[in-house]
TORFI-142771 format. One record per residue (C-alpha): residue in one letter; chain; x, y, z. Coordinates in nm, 4 decimals. Example, Ala and Ser with C-alpha at 12.3 -4.5 7.8 and 13.67 -1.06 7.14 Angstrom:
<site res="a" chain="A" east="1.2300" north="-0.4500" up="0.7800"/>
<site res="s" chain="A" east="1.3670" north="-0.1060" up="0.7140"/>
***
This chain:
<site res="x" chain="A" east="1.6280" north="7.8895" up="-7.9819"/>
<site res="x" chain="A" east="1.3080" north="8.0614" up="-8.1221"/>
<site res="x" chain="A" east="1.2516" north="8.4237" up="-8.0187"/>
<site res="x" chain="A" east="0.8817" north="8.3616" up="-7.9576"/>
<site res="x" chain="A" east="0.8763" north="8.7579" up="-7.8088"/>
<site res="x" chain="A" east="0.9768" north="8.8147" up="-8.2087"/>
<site res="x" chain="A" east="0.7073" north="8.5386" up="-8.3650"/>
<site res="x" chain="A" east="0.4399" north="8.7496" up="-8.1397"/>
<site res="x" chain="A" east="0.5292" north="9.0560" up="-8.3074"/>
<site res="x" chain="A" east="0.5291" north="8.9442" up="-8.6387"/>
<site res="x" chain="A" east="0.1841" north="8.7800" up="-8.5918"/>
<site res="x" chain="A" east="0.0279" north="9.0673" up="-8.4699"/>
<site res="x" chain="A" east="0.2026" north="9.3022" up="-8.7556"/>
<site res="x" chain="A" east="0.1299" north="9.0465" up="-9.0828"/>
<site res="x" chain="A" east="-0.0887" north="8.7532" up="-8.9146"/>
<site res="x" chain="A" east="0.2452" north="8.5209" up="-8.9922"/>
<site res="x" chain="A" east="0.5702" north="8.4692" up="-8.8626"/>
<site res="x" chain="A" east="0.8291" north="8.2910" up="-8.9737"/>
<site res="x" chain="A" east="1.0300" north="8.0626" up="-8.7724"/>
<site res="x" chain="A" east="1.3329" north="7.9036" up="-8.9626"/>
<site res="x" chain="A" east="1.5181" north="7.5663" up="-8.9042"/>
<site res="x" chain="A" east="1.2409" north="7.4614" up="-8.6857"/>
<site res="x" chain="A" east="1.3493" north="7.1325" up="-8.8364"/>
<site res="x" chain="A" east="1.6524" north="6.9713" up="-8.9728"/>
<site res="x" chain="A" east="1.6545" north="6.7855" up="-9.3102"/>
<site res="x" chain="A" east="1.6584" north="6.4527" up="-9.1586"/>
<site res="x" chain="A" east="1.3396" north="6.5248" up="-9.0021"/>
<site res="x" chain="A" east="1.1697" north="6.6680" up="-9.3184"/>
<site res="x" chain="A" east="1.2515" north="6.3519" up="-9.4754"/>
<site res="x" chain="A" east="1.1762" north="6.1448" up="-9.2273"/>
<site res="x" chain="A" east="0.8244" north="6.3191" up="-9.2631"/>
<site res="x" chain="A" east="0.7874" north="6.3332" up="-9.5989"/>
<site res="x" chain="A" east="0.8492" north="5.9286" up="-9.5941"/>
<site res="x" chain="A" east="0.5525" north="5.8749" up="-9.3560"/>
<site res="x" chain="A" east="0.3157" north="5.9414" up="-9.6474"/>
<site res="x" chain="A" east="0.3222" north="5.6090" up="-9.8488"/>
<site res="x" chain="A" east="0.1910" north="5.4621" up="-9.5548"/>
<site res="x" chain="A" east="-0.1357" north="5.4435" up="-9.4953"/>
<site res="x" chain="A" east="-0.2152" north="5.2897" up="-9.1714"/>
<site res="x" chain="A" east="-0.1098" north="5.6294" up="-9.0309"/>
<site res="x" chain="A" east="-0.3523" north="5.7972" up="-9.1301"/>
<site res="x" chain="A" east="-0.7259" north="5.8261" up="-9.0894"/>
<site res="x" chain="A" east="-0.8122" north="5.9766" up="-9.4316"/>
<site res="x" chain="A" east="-0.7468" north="6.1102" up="-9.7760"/>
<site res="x" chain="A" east="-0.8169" north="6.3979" up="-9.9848"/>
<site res="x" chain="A" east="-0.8098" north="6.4442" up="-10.3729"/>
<site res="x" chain="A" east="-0.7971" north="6.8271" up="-10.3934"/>
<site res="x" chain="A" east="-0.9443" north="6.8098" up="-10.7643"/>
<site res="x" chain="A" east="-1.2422" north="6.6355" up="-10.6474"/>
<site res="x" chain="A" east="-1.3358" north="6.8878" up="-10.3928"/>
<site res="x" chain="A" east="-1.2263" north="7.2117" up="-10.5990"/>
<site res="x" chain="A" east="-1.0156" north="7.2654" up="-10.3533"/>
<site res="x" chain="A" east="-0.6789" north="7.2252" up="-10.6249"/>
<site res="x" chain="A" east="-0.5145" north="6.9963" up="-10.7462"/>
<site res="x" chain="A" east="-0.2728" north="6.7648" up="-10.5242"/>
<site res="x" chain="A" east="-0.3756" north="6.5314" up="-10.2074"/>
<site res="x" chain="A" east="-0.3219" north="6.5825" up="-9.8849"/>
<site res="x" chain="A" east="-0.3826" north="6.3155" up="-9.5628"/>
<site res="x" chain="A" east="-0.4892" north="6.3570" up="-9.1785"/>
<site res="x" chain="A" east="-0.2902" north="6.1707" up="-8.9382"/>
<site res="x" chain="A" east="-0.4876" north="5.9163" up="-8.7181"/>
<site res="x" chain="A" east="-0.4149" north="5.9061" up="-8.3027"/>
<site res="x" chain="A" east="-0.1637" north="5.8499" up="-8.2061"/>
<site res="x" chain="A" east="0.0478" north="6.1060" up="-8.3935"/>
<site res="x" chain="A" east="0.3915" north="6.0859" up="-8.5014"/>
<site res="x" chain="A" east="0.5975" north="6.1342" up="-8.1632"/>
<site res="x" chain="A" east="0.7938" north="6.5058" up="-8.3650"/>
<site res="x" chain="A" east="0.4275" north="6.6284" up="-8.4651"/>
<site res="x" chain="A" east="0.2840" north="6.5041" up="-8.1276"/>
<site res="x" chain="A" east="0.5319" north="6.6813" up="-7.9539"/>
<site res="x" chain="A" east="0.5549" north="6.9944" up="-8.1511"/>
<site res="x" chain="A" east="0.1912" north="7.0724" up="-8.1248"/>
<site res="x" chain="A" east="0.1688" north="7.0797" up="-7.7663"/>
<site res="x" chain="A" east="0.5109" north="7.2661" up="-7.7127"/>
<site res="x" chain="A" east="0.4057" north="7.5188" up="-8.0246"/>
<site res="x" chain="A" east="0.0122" north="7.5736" up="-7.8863"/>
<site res="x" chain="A" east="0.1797" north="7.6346" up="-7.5052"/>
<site res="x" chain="A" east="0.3724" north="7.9533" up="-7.6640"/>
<site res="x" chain="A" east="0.0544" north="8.0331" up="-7.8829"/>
<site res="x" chain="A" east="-0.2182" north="8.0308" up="-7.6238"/>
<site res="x" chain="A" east="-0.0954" north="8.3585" up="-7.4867"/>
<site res="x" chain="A" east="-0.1210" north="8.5333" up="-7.7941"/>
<site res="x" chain="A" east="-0.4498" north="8.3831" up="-7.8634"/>
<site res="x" chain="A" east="-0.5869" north="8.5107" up="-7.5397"/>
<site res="x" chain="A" east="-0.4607" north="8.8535" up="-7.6501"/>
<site res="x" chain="A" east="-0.6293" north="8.8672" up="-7.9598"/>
<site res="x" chain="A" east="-0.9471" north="8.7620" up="-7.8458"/>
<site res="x" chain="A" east="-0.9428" north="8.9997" up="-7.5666"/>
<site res="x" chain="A" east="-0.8929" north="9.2836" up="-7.8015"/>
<site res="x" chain="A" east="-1.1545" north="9.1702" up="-8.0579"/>
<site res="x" chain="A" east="-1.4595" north="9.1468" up="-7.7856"/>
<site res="x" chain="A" east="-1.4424" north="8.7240" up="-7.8280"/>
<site res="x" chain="A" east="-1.5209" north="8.5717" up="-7.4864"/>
<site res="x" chain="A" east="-1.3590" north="8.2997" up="-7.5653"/>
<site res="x" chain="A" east="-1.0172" north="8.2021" up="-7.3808"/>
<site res="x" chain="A" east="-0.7815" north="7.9099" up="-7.4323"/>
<site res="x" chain="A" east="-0.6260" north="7.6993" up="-7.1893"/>
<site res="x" chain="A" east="-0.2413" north="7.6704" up="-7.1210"/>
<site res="x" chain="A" east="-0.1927" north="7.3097" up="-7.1770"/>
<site res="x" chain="A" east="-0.2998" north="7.1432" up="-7.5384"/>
<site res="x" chain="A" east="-0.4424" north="6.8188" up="-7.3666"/>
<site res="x" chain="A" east="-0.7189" north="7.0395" up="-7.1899"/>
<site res="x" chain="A" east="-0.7922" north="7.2438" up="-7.5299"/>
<site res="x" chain="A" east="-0.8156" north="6.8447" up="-7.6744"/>
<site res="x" chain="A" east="-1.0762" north="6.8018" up="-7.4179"/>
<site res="x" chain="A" east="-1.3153" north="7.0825" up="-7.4717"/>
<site res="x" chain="A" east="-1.2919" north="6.9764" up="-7.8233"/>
<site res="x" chain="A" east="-1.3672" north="6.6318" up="-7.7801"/>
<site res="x" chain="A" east="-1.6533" north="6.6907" up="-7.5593"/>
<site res="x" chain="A" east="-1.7967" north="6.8905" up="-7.8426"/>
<site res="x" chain="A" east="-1.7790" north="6.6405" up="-8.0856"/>
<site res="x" chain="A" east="-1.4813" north="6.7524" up="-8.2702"/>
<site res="x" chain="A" east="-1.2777" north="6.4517" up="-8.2069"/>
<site res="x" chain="A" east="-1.0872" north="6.3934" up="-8.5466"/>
<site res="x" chain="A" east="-0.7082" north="6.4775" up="-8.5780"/>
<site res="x" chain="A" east="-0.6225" north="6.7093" up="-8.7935"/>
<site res="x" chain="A" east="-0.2218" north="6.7140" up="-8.8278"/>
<site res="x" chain="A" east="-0.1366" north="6.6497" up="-9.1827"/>
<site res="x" chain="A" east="0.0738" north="6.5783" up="-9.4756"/>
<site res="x" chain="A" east="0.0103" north="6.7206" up="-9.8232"/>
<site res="x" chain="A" east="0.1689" north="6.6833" up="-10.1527"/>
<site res="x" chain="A" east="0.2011" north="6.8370" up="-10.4496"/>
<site res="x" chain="A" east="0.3281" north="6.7331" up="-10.7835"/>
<site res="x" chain="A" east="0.3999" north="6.9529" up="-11.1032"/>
<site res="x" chain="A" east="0.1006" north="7.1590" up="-11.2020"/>
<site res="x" chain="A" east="-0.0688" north="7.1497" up="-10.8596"/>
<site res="x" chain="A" east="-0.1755" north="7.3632" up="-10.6204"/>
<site res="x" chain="A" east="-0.4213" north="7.4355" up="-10.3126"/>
<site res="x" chain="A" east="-0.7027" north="7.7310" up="-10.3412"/>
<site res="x" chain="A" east="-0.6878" north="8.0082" up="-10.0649"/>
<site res="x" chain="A" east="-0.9016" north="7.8787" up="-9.7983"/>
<site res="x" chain="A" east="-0.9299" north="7.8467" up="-9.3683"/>
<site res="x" chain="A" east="-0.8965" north="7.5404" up="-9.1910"/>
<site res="x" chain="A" east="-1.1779" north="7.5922" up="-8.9208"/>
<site res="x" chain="A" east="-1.3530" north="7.2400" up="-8.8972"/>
<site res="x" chain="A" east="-1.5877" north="7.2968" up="-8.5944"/>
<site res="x" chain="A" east="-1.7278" north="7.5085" up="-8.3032"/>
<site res="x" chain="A" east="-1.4202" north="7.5065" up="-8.1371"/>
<site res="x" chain="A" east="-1.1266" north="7.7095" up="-8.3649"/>
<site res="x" chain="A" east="-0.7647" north="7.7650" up="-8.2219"/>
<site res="x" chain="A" east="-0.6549" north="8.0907" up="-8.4062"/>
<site res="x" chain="A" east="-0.3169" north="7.9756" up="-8.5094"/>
<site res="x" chain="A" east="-0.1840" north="7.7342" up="-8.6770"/>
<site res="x" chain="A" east="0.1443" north="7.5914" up="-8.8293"/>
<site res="x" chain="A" east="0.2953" north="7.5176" up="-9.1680"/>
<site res="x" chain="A" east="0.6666" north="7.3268" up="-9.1649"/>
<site res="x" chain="A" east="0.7872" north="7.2751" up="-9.5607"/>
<site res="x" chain="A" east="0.9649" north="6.9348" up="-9.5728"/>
<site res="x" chain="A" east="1.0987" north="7.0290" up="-9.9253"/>
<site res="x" chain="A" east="1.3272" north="7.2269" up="-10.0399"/>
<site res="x" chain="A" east="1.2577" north="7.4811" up="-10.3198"/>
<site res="x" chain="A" east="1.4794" north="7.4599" up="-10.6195"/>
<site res="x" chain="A" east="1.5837" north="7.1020" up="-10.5698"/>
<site res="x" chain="A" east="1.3119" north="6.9310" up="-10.4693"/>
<site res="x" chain="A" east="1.0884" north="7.1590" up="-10.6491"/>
<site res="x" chain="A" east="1.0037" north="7.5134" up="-10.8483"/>
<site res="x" chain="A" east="0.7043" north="7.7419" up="-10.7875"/>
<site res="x" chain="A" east="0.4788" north="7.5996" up="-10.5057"/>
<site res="x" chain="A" east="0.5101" north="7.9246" up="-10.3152"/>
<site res="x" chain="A" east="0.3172" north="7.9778" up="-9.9981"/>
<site res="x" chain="A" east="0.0545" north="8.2746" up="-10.0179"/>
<site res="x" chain="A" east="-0.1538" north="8.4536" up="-9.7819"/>
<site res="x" chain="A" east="-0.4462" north="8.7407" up="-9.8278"/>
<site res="x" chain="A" east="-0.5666" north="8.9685" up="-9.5956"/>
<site res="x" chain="A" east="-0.8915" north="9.1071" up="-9.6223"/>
<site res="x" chain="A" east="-0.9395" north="9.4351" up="-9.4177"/>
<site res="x" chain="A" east="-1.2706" north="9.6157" up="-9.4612"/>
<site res="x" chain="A" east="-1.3968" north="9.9117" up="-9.7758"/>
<site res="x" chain="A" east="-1.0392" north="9.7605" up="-9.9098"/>
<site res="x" chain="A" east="-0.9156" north="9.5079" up="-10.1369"/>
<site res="x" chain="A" east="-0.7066" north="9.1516" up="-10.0329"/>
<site res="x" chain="A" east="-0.3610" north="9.2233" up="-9.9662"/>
<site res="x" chain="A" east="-0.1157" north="8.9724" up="-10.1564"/>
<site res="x" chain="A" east="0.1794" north="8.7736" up="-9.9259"/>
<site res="x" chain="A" east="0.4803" north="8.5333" up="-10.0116"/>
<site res="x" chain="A" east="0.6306" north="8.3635" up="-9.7252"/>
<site res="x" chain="A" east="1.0015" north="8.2585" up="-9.8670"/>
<site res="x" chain="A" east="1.0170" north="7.9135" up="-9.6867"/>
<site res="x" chain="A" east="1.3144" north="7.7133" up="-9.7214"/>
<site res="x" chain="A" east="1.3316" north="7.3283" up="-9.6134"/>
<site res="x" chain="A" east="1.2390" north="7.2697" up="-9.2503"/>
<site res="x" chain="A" east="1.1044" north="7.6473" up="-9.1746"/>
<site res="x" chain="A" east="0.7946" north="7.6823" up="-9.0152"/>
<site res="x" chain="A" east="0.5358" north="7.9215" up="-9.0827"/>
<site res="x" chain="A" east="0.3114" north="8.0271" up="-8.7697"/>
<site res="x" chain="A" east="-0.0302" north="8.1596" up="-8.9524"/>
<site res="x" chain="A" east="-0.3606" north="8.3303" up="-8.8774"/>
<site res="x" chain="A" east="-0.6070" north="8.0575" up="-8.9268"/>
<site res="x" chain="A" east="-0.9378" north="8.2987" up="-8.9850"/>
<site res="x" chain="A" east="-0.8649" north="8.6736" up="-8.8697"/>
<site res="x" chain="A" east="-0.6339" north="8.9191" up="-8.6632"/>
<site res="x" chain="A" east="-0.7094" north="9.2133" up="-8.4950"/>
<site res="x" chain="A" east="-0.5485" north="9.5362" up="-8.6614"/>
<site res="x" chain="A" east="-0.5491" north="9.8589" up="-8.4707"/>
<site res="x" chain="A" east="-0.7811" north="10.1048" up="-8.6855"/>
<site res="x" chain="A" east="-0.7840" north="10.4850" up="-8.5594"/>
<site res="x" chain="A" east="-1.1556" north="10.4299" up="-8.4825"/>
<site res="x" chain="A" east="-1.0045" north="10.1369" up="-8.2590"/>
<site res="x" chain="A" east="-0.9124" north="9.7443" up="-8.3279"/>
<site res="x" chain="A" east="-1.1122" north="9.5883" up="-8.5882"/>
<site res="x" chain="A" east="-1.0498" north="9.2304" up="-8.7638"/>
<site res="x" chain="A" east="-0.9115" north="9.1398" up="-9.0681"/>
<site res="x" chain="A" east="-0.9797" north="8.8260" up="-9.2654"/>
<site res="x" chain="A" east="-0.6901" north="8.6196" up="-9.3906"/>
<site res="x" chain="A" east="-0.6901" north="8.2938" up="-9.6390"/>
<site res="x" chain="A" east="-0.3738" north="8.0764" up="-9.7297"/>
<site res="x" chain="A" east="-0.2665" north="7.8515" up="-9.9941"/>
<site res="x" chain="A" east="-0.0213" north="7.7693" up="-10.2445"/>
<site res="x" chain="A" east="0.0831" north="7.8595" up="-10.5746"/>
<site res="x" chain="A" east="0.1080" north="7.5876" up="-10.8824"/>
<site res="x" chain="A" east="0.4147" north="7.3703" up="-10.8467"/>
<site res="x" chain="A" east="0.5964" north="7.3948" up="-11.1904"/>
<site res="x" chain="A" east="0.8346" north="7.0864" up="-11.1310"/>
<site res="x" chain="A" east="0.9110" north="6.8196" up="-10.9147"/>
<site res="x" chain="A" east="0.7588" north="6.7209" up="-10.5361"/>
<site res="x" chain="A" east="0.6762" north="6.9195" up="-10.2642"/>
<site res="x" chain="A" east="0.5866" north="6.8176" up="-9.8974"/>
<site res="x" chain="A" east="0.4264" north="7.0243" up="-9.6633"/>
<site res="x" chain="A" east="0.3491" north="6.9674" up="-9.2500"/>
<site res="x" chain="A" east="0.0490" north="7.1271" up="-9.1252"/>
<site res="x" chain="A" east="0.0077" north="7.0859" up="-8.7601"/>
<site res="x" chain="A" east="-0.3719" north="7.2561" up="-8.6513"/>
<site res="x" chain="A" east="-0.4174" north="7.2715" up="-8.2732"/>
<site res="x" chain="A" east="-0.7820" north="7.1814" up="-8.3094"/>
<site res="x" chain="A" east="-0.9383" north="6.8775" up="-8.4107"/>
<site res="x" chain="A" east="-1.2407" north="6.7897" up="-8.6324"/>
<site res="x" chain="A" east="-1.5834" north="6.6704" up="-8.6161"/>
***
């Protein structure tokens, strides 16, 4: 059972939250497996030739695997909330619905009509540069990391990092210590931080660390799609 009354007070203390066994190790391999296979998916990216790393990663085509399929809808319907919250208190007008399908619509009647859902992998010596994953007008706030691997036997290094950026102040360095089939719930852009002049936002980038050995697969399920 996930104490989402927990995940929302993490989020709004660090901009993550960790949420562990979200799947079993069946399921992370069963995952991991999909990516040979290529008819699943609607494209590819070489991180080196982007400067975006080193690694690949690929976006899932409609229809989504039935776990991720299901997962984001159940996942967004405990997000939204919290979403609404944090736009409230940062002064953006913009509110999200309860149901996924109806976010999927506003999307898709903006043009943004691309899945996003994906599998990356990462090999020794590779890694992904801190970055957001906005992709259009329309930007769900959260998103969610699941690490199909598991660290020291699968793979070393590869850790997952975040920075925050608050303002007049340097980036603040995290680690979140996921294990095989934990989830990571993450600020996709910024948070609101309560400041003693009132709330003001933070900025926060992800990414990961170099590999040093072996394979590691990582789930990333974002709640909006792409144009």
């Amino acid at each position: 059972m996930i104490d989402w009354d927990q995940v929302a007070l993490d989020l709004d203390a660090e901009g993550s939250a960790l949420i562990e066994r979200l799947l079993t190790r069946e399921e992370c391999e069963a995952l991991s497996a999909l990516y040979p296979l290529d008819p699943l998916f609607r494209s590819r990216v070489v991180m080196e030739r982007l400067g975006f790393g080193r690694g690949e990663y690929k976006y899932f085509d409609y229809p989504l695997p039935e776990r991720l399929a299901g997962l984001r809808e159940a996942v967004y319907a405990q997000l939204a909330p919290i979403a609404n919250r944090w736009n409230q208190v940062m002064g953006i007008e913009v509110r999200y619905p309860p149901r996924h399908a109806d976010f999927i619509a506003r999307c898709h009647a903006a043009g943004q009509t691309r899945p996003t859902p994906l599998l990356l992998q990462y090999g020794a010596d590779d890694y992904n540069c801190l970055h957001q994953d906005l992709y259009g007008e329309h930007v769900f706030p959260l998103q969610l990391v699941i690490l199909l691997s598991e660290p020291g036997r699968d793979f070393t290094g590869g850790e997952f990092v975040m920075t925050e950026q608050r303002p007049r102040m340097q980036s603040r360095p995290m680690v979140l210590p996921l294990r095989q089939g934990d989830a990571a719930v993450i600020a996709v852009h910024h948070r609101p931080v309560q400041g003693t002049r009132g709330v003001y936002r933070v900025n926060l980038r992800h990414g990961v660390s170099r590999v040093r050995s072996g394979q590691r697969h990582t789930a990333g399920i974002i709640f909006h799609d792409a144009t």
